[in-house]
C-alpha positions in Angstrom: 42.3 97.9 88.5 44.4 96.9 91.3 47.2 99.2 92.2 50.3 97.0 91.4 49.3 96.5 87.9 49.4 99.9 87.0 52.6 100.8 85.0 53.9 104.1 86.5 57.7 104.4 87.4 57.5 103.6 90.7 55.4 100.0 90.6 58.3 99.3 87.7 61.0 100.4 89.5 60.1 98.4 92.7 59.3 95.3 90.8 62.5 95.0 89.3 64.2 95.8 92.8 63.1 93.2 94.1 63.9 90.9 91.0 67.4 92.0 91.0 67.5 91.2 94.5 65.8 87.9 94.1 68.5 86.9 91.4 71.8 87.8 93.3 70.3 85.4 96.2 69.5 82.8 93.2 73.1 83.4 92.3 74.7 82.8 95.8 72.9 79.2 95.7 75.6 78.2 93.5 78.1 79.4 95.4 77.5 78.3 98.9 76.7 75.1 97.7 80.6 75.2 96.5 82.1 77.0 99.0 80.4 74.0 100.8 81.7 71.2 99.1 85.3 72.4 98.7 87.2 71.0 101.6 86.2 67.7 100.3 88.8 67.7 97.7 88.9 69.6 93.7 87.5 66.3 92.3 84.1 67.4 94.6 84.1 71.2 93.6 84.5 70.0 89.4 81.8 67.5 89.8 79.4 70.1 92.0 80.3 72.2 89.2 79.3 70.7 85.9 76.5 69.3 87.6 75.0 72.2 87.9 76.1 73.5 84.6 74.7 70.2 82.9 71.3 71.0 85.2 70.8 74.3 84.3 70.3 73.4 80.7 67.7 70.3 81.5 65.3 72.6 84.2 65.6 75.5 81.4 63.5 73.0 79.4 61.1 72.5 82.2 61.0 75.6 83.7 59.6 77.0 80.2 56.5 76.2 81.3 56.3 78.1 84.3 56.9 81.0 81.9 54.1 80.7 80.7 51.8 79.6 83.5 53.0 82.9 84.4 51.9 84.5 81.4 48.7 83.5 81.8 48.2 84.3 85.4 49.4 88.0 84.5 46.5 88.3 81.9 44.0 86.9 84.7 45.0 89.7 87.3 45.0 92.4 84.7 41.9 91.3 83.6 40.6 91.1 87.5 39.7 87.6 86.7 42.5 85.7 88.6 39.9 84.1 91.2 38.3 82.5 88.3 40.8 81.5 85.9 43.8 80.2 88.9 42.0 77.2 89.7 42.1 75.6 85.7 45.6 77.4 85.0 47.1 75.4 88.3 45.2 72.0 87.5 46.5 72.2 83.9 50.0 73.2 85.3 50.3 70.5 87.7 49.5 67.5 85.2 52.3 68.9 82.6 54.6 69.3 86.2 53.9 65.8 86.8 54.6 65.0 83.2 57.9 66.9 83.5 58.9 65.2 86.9 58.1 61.9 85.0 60.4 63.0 82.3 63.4 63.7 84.9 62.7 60.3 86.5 63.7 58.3 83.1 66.5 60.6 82.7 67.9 59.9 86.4 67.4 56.5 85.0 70.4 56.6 82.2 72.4 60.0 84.0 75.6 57.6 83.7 75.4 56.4 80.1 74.4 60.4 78.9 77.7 61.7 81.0 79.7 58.7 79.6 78.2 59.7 76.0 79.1 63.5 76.8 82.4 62.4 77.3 82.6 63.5 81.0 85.4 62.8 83.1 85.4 59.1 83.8 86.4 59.6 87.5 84.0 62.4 87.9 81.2 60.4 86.3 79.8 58.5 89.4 80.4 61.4 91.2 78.0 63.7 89.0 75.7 60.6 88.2 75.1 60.6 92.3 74.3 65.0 92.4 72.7 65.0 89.0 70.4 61.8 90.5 68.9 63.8 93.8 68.5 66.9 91.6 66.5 65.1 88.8 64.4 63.4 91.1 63.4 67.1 93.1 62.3 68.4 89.6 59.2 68.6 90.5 59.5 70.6 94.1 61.6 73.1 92.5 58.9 73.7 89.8 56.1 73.8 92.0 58.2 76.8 93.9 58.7 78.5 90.8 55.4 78.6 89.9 54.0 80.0 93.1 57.0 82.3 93.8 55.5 83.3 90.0 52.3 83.8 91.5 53.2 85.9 94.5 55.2 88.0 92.4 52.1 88.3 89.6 49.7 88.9 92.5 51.3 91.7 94.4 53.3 89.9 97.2 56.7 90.5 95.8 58.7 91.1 98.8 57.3 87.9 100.3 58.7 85.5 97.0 62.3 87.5 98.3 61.9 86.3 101.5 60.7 83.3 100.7 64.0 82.9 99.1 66.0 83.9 101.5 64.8 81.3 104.1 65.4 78.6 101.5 69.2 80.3 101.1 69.9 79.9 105.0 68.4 76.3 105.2 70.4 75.3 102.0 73.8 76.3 103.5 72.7 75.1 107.1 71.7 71.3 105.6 74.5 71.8 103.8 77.0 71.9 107.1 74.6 69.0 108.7 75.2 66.9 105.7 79.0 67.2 104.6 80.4 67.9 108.5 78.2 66.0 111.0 77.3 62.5 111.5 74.8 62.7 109.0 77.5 62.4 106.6 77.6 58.9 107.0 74.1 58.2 105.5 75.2 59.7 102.1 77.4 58.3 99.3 78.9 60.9 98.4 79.4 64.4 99.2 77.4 65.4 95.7 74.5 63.7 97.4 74.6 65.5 100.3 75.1 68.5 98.7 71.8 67.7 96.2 69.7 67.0 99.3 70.8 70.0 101.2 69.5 71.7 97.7 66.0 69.5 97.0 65.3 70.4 101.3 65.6 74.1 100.6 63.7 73.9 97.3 61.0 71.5 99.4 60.3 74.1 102.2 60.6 77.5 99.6 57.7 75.7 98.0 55.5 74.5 100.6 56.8 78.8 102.5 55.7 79.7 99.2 52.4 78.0 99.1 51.0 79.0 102.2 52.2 82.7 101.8 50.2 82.6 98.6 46.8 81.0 100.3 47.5 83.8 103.0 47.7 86.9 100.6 44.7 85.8 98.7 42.5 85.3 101.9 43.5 89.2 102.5 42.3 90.2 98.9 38.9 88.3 99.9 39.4 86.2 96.8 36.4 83.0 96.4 37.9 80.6 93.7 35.7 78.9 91.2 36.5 75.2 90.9 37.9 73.8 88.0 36.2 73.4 84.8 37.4 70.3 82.7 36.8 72.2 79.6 38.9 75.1 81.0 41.6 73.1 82.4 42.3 71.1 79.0 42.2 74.1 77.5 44.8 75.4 79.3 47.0 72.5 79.3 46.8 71.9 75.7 47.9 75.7 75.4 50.1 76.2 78.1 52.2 72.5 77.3 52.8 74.1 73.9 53.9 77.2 75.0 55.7 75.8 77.6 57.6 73.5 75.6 58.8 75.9 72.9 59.5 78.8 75.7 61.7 75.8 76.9 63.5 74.8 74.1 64.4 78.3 73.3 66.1 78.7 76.9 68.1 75.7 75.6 69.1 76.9 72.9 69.9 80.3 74.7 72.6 77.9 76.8 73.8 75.7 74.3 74.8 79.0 72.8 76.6 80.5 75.8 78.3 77.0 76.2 79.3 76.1 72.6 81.9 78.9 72.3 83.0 78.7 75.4 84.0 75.3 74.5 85.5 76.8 71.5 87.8 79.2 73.4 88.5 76.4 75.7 90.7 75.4 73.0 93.0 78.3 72.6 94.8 77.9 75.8 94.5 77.9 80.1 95.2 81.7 79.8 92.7 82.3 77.3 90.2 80.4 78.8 90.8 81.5 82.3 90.3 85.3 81.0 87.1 84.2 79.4 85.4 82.6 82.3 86.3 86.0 84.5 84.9 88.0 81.7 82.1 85.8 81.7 81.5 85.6 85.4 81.3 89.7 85.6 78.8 89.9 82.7 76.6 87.1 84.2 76.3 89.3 87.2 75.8 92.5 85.7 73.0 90.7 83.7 70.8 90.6 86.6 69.8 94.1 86.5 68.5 93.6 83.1 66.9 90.3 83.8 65.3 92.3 86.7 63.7 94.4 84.1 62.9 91.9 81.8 60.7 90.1 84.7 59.0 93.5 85.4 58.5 93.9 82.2 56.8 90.6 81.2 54.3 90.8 84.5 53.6 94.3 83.7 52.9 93.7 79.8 50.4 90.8 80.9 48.4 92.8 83.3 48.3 95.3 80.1 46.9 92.4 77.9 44.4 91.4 80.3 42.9 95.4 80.9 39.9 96.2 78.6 41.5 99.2 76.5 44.6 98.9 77.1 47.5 100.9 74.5 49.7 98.2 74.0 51.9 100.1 71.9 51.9 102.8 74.2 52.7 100.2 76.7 55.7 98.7 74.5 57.7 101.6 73.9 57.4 102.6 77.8 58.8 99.0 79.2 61.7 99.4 77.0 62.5 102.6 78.0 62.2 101.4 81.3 64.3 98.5 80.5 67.0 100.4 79.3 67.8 103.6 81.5 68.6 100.9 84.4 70.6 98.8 82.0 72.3 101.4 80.4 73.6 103.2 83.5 74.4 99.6 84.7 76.9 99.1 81.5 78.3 102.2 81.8 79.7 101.5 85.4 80.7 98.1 84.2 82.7 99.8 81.5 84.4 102.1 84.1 85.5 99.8 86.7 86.0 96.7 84.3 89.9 96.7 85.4 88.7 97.1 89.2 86.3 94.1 88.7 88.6 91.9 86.7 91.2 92.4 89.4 88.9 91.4 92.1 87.9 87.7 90.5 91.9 87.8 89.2 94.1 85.1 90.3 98.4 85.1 89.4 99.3 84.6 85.8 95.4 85.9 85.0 95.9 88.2 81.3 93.7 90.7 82.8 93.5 92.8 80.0 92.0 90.5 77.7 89.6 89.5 80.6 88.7 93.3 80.0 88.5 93.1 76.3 86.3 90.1 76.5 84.1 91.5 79.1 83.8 94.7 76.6 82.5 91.8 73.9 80.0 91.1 75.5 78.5 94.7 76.2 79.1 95.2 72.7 76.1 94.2 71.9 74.0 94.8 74.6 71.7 97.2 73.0 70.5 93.9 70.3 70.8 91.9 73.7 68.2 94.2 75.6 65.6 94.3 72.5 65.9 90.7 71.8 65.0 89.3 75.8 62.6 91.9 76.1 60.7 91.5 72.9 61.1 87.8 73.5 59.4 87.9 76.7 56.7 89.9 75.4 56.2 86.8 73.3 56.0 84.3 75.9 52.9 86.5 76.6 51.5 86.0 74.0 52.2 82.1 74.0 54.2 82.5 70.8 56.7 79.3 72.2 56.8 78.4 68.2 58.2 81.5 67.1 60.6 81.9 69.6 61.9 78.2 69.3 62.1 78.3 65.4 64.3 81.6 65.6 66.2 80.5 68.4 67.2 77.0 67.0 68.1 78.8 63.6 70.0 81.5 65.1 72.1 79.4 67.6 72.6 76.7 65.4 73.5 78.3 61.5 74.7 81.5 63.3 76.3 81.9 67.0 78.1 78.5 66.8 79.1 78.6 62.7 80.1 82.1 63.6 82.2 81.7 67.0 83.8 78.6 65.6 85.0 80.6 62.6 86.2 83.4 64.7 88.0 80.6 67.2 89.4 78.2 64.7 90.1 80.4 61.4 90.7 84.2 63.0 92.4 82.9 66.3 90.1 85.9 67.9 88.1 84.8 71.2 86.8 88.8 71.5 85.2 87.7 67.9 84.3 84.9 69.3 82.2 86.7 72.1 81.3 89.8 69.9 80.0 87.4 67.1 76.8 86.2 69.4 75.2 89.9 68.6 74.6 88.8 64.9 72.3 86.1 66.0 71.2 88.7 69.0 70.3 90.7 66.5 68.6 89.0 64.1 66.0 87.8 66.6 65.7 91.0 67.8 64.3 91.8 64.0 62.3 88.8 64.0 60.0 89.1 67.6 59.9 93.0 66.6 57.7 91.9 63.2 56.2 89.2 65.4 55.1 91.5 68.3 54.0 94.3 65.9 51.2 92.0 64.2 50.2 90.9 67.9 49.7 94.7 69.0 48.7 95.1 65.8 45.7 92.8 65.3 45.1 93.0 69.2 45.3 89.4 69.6 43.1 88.0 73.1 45.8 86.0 74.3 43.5 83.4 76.6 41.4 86.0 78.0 38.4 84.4 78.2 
């Protein structure tokens, strides 16, 4: 057994450092790219925007396979097997990328029509159709860097996926400047073009950084690789595609329901709406410490499901404790400097003291929150995308949208509105709990073979 796959405090703890790290430099993507953009006028910051709102939902879809390439790969190096099994788990994983890629590709093709159907602003619709075009057609690089910052993270070169990031951070914001305030400008239509480039640049040399770290570390471990098997690698693809495409959906149906009832409170007013998004901005941060955890947690139950003897029980009920002393002490500072926080993002005429009531909403239900993503992930494990996309779909769609529309449009309450997403939250939480207990249970080999 190699030393980072043991579970002890300390191999957990450091993991999930670096995740949280890793996700506060995902989230200043975002931000530089509209820092960036904003001298070029509102019309450029909305369209930047909702671009990458509209994007997040598409390369949710895609990037479900990763999860559970990733899944896989875990098993293999808890298993000690990863020398033998990488070489059909990447073949199988680059076809269904290249399926994907093909899949953005025709979707590039009609961006337009889709925004005119969504009922997009009509001045802003060239403008996204031009980001949303550059982004859809670097599908495919930004997968390819997932799934070997994936692999340096499953294989014990952590810190080098961080920094791997953090060189794709400073050449984003430097193509960035190139692109939007040098002559290069001119070769661009727009400034969303630019902006997309700077982005598909960064995402280009992350993977190819990534790539060679990962060839690197290996060589060090003295690793030979087996050639792929065509019996192996169909295997896997016919798995992992499955997997990978109900892991997907269910990360769309996890945005569709952050986004429907914010549409919904969208209704009741600029004020209410404005307090909403501040609430929602300060909760999407804090959420990276337990999406920190959740990532440890799904490497570190793999390598568990891949060891010969394994308690996997034992092995449960430690990775949620783990999960939630971090979590918990996180909230609880939240909580106490909630008016501090809402009055840094506060701007005038801001109601900041629904902004705090709101932000309370959603740590109401943080302790169905934490069970739900991490038994969820421990799913994805166990390539149970079915599962998860059945009680996603139903929860989302006959209970966190029925429910927040009721609370928007008959109670006139957006904290309901908020609040109401932990009765969904909840119910999954029941539903992976009986579906993980038959796994552990029967001790189902998930693809170790």
């Amino acid at each position: 057994m190699r030393e980072h796959t043991r579970l002890t405090v300390g191999n957990y703890a450091g993991f999930a450092g670096v995740m949280l790290a890793v996700g506060l430099v995902t989230t200043g993507f975002g931000m530089v790219d509209l820092l960036m953009v904003a001298p070029k006028g509102v019309s450029h910051v909305a369209a930047v925007g909702q671009g990458s709102v509209l994007l997040m939902g598409v390369s949710a879809f895609f990037l479900g396979v990763i999860d559970a390439f990733a899944g896989r790969l875990a098993i293999a190096e808890g298993q000690g097997a990863t020398a033998r099994r990488l070489p059909s788990l990447a073949a199988a994983l680059l076809v269904t990328l290249a399926l994907c890629q093909l899949a953005a590709l025709l979707l590039a093709a009609v961006r337009e029509p889709v925004l005119t159907l969504l009922r997009q602003d009509r001045d802003l619709v060239p403008l996204l159709g031009d980001y949303m075009q550059v982004r859809l057609y670097g599908v495919g690089v930004v997968m390819l860097y997932a799934a070997f910052n994936e692999a340096l993270k499953t294989c014990g070169a952590k810190n080098r996926s961080l920094a791997t990031l953090v060189l794709g951070f400073g050449i984003n914001a430097l193509f960035n400047w190139v692109f939007l305030e040098t002559g290069w400008a001119r070769f661009f239509s727009s400034p969303e073009s630019a902006v997309a480039t700077a982005t598909v640049i960064a995402n280009t040399v992350m993977a190819a950084t990534a790539a060679w770290t990962f060839a690197a570390h290996m060589r060090t471990r003295g690793e030979r690789f087996d050639g792929p098997k065509r019996a192996a690698v169909l295997r896997e693809l016919r798995s992992t595609s499955v997997a990978g495409a109900g892991v997907g959906a269910r990360h769309v149906n996890d945005y569709v329901g952050s986004i429907v009832p914010m549409t919904f409170i969208g209704t009741m007013g600029v004020k209410t709406l404005a307090a909403s998004v501040i609430a929602a901005n300060i909760y999407t941060v804090f959420c990276r410490v337990p999406q920190a955890c959740f990532q440890a947690t799904f490497v570190y139950y793999g390598y568990a499901v891949g060891q010969e003897g394994a308690d996997r029980v034992r092995t449960v009920r430690t990775l949620l404790s783990y999960a939630a002393v971090p979590t918990a002490v996180a909230a609880l500072l939240v909580v106490m400097a909630s008016p501090w926080l809402v009055a840094a993002f506060a701007s005038p005429g801001l109601d900041r003291s629904l902004a705090v009531v709101l932000l309370l909403a959603y740590l109401l239900y943080l302790p169905a929150y934490l069970i739900d993503q991490s038994l969820a992930t421990l799913l994805v494990v166990h390539q149970r995308g079915a599962v998860l996309f059945v009680a996603s779909t139903l929860a989302t769609y006959l209970l966190t949208i029925p429910l927040s529309w009721c609370a928007v449009f008959l109670l006139d309450s957006a904290f309901l509105a908020v609040a109401s997403n932990g009765v969904a939250t909840a119910v999954q939480a029941a539903v992976f709990w009986r579906m993980l207990r038959r796994e552990v249970q029967v001790g189902t080999e998930v693809g170790v073979a």
